[in-house]
N, C-alpha and C positions, 0 to 999 in steps of 0.2 A: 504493500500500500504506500502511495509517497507521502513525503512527509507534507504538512502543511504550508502556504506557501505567506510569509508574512512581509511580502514588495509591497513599495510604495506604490502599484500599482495596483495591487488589489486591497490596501488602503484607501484607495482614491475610489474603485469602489463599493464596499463598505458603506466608507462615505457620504458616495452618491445616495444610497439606497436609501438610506436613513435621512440623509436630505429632502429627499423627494419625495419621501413616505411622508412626512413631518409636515412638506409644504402641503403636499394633499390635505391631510387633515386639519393643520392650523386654517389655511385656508377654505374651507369647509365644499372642497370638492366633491364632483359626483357625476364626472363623465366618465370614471373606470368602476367597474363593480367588486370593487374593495370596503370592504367593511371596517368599523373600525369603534373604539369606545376606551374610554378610560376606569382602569381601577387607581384606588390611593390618590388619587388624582393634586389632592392640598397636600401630600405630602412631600417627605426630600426626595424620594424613590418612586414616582408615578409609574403607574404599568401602562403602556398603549397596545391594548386587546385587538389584532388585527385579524380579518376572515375572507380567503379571496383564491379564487383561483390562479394558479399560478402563474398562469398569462400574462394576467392582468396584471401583476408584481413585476413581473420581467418590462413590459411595458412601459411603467408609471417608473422604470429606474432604467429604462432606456436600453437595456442590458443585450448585448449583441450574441452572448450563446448562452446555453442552457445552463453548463457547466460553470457560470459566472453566479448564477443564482446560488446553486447548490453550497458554491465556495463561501458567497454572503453567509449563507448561513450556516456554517461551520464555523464562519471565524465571531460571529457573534455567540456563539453558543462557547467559543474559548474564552471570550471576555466578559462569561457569564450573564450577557445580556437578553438571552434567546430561552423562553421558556414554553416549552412545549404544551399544544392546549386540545392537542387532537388523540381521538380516540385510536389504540391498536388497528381494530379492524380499519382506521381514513390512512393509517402511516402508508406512505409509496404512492399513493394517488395523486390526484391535481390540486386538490381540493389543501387549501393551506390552513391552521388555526392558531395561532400564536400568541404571545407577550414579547412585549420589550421592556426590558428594565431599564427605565431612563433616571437620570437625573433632574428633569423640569419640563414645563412644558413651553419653555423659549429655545426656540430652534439651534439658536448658536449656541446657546449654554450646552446644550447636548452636543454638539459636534468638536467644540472645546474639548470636555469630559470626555470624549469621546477622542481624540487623539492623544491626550494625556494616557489613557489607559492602553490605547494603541500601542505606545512606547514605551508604556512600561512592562508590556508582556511580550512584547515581540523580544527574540533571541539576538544576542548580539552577531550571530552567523551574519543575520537578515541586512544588519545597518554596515556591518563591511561591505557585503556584498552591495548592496545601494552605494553605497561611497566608493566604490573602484568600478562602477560601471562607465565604459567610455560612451557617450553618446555620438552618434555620427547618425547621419540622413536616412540609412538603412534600420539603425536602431532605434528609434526614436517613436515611443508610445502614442499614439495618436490622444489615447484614454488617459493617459499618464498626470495632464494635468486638466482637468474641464474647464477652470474660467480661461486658461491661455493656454493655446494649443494649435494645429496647425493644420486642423479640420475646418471646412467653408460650409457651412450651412445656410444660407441666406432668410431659412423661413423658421433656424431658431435665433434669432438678433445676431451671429457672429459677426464680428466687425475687423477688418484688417487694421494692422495695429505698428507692426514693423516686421523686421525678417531675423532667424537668425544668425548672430554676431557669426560663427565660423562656417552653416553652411548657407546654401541657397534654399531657405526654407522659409515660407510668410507663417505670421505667425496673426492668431486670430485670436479674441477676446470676447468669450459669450457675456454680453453684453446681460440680459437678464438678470444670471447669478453674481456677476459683478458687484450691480447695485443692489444687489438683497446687502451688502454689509458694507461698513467703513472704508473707507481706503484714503492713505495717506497720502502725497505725492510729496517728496522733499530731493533738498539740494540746492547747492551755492547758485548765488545771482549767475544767469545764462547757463546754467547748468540742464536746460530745455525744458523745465518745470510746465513753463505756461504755455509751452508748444502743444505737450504732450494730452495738457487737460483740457487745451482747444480739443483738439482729436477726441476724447471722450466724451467731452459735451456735445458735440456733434454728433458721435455718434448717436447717443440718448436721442438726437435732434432725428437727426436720420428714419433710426428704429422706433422709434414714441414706446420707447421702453418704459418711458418714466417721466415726469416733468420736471425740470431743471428751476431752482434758485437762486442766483448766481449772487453773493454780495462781490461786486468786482470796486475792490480799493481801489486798484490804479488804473478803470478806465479803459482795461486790456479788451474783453470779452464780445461786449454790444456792440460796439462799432470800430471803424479801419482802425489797425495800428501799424507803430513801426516796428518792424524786428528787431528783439536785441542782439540775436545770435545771425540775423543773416542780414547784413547793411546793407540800407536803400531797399529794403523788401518789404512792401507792405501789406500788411495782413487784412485779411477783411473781417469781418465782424458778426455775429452770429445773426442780426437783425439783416443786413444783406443777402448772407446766405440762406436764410429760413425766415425769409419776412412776413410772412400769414403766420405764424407761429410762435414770433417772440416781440415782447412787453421789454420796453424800456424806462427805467424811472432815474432821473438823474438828481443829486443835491449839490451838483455844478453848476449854475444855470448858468454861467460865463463859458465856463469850460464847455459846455455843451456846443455855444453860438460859432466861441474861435473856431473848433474842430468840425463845424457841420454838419453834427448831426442831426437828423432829421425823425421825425416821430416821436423824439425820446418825451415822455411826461416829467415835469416837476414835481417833485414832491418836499412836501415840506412836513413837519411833525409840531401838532399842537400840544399844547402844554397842557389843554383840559382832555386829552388821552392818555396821559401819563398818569398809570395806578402806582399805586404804594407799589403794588409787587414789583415792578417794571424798573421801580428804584432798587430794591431789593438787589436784584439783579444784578446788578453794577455798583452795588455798594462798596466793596472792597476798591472800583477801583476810585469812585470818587471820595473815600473814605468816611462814609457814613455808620454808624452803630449800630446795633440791633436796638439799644434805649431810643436813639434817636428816631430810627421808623417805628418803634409804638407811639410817639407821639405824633408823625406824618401820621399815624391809621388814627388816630385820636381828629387830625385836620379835615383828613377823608372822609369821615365818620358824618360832620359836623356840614364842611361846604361842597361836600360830593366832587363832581368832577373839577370843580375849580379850586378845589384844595391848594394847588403850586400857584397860581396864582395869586389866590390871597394871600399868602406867605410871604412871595416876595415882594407884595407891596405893604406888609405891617411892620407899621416903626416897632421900637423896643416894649412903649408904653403900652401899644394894641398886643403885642404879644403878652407882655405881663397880663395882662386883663385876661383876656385868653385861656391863658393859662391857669388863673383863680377861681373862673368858670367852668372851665372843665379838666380839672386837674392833670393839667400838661407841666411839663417842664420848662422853665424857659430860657433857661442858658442851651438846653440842648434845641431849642426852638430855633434860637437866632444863632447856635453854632449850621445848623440843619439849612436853614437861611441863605447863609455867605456859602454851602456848599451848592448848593442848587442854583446860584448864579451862575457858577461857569455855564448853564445852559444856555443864559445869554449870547454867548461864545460860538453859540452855534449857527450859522448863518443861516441854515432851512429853519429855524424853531421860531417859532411865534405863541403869543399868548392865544389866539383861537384861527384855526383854517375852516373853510367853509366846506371841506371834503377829509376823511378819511382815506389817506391814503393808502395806510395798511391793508384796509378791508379791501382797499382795491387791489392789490397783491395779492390777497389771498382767494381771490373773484377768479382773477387771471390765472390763477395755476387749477383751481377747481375745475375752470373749464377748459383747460387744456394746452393751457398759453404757457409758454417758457416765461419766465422774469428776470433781466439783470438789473440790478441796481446800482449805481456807478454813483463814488463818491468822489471824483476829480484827481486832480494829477497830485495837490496837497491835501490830503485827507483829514481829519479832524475824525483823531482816535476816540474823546469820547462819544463823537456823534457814531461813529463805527460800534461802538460796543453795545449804545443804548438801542440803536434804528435795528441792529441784528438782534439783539435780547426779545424784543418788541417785538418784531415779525414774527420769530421762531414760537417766543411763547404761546401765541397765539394761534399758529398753525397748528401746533403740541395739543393743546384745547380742542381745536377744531378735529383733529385727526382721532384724537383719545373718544371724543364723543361720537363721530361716524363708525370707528370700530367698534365701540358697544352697542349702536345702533345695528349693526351688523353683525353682531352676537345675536341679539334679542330675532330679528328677522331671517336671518339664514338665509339670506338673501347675498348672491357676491356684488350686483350690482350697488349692493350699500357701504364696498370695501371702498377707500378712498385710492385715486390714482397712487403709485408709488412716486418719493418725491427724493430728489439729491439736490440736497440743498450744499452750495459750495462756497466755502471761506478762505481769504487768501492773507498767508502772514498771519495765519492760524495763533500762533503763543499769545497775541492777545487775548484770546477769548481763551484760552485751552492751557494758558500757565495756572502752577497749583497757585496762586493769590487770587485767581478770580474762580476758578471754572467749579471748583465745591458752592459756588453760589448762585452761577449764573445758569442758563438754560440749555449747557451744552453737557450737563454733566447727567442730567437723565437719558437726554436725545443721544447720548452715545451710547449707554450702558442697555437702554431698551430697543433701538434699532431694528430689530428683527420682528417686535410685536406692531412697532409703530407705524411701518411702513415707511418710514422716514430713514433716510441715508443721510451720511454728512461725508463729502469727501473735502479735505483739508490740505491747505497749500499753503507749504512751509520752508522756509530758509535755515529753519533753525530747530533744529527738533527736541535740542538740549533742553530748548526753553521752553517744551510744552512739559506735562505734570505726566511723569515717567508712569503713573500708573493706567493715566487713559491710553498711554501709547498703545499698551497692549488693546485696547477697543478697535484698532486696526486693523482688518482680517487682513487686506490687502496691502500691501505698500510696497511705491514704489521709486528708485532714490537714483539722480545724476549724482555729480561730483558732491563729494563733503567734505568740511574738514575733521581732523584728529576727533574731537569733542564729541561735535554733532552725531559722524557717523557710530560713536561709543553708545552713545545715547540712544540713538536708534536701534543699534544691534542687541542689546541691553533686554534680557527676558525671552528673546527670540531664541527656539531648540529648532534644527536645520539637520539635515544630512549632506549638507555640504559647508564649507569654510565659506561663507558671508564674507567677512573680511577681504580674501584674498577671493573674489568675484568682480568686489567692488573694484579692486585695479584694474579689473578689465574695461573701465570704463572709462576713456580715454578721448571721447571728443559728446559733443553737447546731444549726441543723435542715442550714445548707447545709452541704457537705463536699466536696472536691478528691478525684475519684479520675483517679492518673497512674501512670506506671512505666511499663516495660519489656513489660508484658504489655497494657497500653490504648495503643491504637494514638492517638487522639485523646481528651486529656483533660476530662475534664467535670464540671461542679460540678452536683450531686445536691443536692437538697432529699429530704432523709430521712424517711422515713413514720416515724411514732410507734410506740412499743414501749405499746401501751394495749390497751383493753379489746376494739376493733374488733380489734386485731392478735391478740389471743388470740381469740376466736370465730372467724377465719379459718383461725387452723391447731389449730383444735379443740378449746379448751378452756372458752370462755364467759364469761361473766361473774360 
């Protein structure tokens, strides 16, 4: 009999199966005839009770021979996951009845758990053997890795991506399972970060895999820009290339005029939209208290949404009064006061607008519209931190309550679109000083239930909060330096030296893509964001 086979290639899938099982059921599918129900369900150890012909399994995990099944289930039955639920006289038939012993019923937390255990039972035969395999054109796993890989599917989102560095081989990114999870992108200025994430946001544009939220700091994304990695090259803009498709909101309104763009809306943010919690938010970075917002919810309480308002126009004396009336504080009143000035500071804010422009943000992705929002060529960090706190929270809100909605109905039409929402120069919002407060620290950790993706664009990865890094499934890194690349590599468990990868990358095209989600990591030479790439996905020249 041979022995068991524990490659990263029949990891990958495993994997898959459990992936796909998972999706089926979180998302409460019902065009395969697979059965399915939970025991222990609130517990650490939930059971997913599955019942289906075997087909239909092979199927729903895409599985190319039979013998790939059989092996699933073997190697779940060695990581004691696989409990048998059929009777003697069904064993050998079609007919399947089973348990999974999971860890949760959030998809990533299981596939986490799920390669942890992987590795700690597989033999160290298995991981020699994966580390001394030479890859060449002839050997090279189609299955090996499913989000990037060198299979062309066109009617499951695959998307051309670049080729690989030593042979002649295109390398394709299923777009899909991509954005079911996080993805980083980092590396030094012209290191092709922003080339690269043009290319992905397009593709989403392309595929309508998903709807795009673009917070774009520097102006890159919506409309022409210059290259920095190819002089005198101008890049064109997502709003040119997908113009029935994407939403422009600018808080440049000069920068908008010099540059020429055309369609973009203004937006501005009124000061009687601004909730206590919104402050919250961005407390740490404007340096406000927890005493000091019980007495903002005491203001809120009192003059509703003009709360900031009336604040910043009461002398000392109105505050004292204030305060003996409704038992506030008033040192922390008028220290609360002189902070919520710098809003002043902000050139879109105003005491009242006559439109919500959030909500129109969140109109335009609901129905199907891409969004960039473009803060100008000099940005104004607290407006960045407060305008993306704002939008997201309330997406968060919006999203949390369509999925219970679509608990309750069983209905998928009630799931909301999937959404990648993208931040650039990320350690602002994602360093540990802010991000335990702000609203990127649940939208990371729940992703999988939320529908909601964040993919995050970074220079510096030192400086984001080492413990989200791991919320990363995917990432992907140009050049870095000593630090940064430490930082990044930092928790990452690999069958190959990361480290000595990363030298192989050697001009602004190659890029490292690894994590959690690429079973075997690989350095990609990046197809150009140029004129051949716009006539392919249909725009011209």
């Amino acid at each position: 009999m041979p022995k068991p086979s524990w490659s990263s290639a029949v990891k990958q899938r495993v994997s898959r199966f459990l992936e796909e099982l998972l999706s089926y059921v979180l998302d409460y599918r019902s065009d395969l005839q697979v059965g399915y129900r939970w025991e222990d369900e609130y517990s650490d150890r939930p059971k997913l009770i599955v019942q289906a012909k075997r087909r239909f399994l092979e199927k729903l995990a895409k599985l190319e021979k039979q013998d790939h099944f059989y092996e699933i289930i073997n190697r779940l039955k060695d990581l004691n996951l696989y409990e048998e639920r059929r009777g003697v006289s069904l064993r050998g038939k079609d007919d399947w009845h089973f348990g999974l012993k999971l860890w949760s019923k959030d998809q990533q937390k299981n596939l986490r758990e799920f390669d942890k255990e992987w590795e700690y039972k597989r033999p160290d035969k298995s991981r020699k053997l994966d580390n001394n395999i030479s890859y060449s054109p002839s050997s090279i796993d189609n299955n090996l890795n499913i989000i990037l890989n060198n299979r062309h599917d066109f009617y499951q989102q695959h998307f051309f991506i670049g080729k690989n560095i030593n042979h002649n081989i295109n390398y394709y990114l299923d777009l899909a399972r991509l954005f079911q999870k996080n993805i980083g992108i980092f590396g030094n200025p012209s290191s092709g970060k922003s080339c690269l994430t043009r290319l992905l946001l397009s593709g989403i544009l392309q595929k309508q895999s998903a709807v795009n939220l673009i917070f774009d700091l520097h102006s890159e994304y919506g409309w022409d820009n210059i290259s920095r990695v190819q002089p005198f090259t101008i890049l064109k803009g997502f709003r040119q290339i997908f113009a029935d498709k994407v939403d422009i909101y600018t808080l440049d309104s000069p920068s908008k005029k010099r540059r020429g763009v055309h369609d973009a809306k203004e937006l501005y943010l009124s000061y009687d939209q601004i909730e206590v919690e919104d402050i919250q938010l961005i407390s740490p970075f404007l340096g406000i208290s927890e005493d000091m917002l019980d007495n903002a919810q005491i203001l809120s309480t009192q003059f509703g949404y003009s709360w900031i308002n009336k604040l910043l126009m009461m002398t000392n004396d109105e505050i004292q009064t204030f305060c003996e009336q409704k038992r506030g504080d008033k040192n922390l009143l008028i220290t609360l006061q002189h902070k919520l000035m710098r809003l002043d500071g902000m050139e879109n804010a105003r005491a009242v607008v006559p439109h919500n422009y959030i909500s129109q943000i969140l109109q335009s992705l609901v129905s199907g519209n891409h969004v960039v929002v473009e803060f100008g060529y000099k940005p104004n960090i607290l407006c960045y931190q407060l305008i993306v706190n704002m939008v997201c929270r309330r997406i968060n809100e919006f999203y949390t309550r369509q999925i219970e909605k679509s608990l309750n109905t069983k209905n998928p039409l009630d799931i909301p679109r999937p959404l990648v929402i993208t931040i650039e120069d990320a350690h602002h919002l994602l360093n540990s000083h802010v991000v335990k407060h702000n609203i990127f620290n649940p939208l990371l950790r729940k992703s999988s239930q939320s529908y909601i993706t964040l993919l995050a664009v970074e220079r510096y990865p030192s400086k984001i909060d080492k413990e989200l890094l791991s919320e990363f499934d995917t990432c992907i890194t140009g050049f870095l330096n000593e630090e940064d690349r430490n930082a990044m590599l930092a928790g990452f468990v690999a069958n190959q030296d990361l480290s000595s990868m990363l030298l192989q990358i050697n001009s602004p095209q190659n890029m490292l893509f690894f994590g959690s989600s690429i079973i075997k990591p690989e350095v990609v030479q990046i197809r150009q964001y140029d004129n051949q790439f716009y006539t392919e996905i249909g725009y011209g020249n």
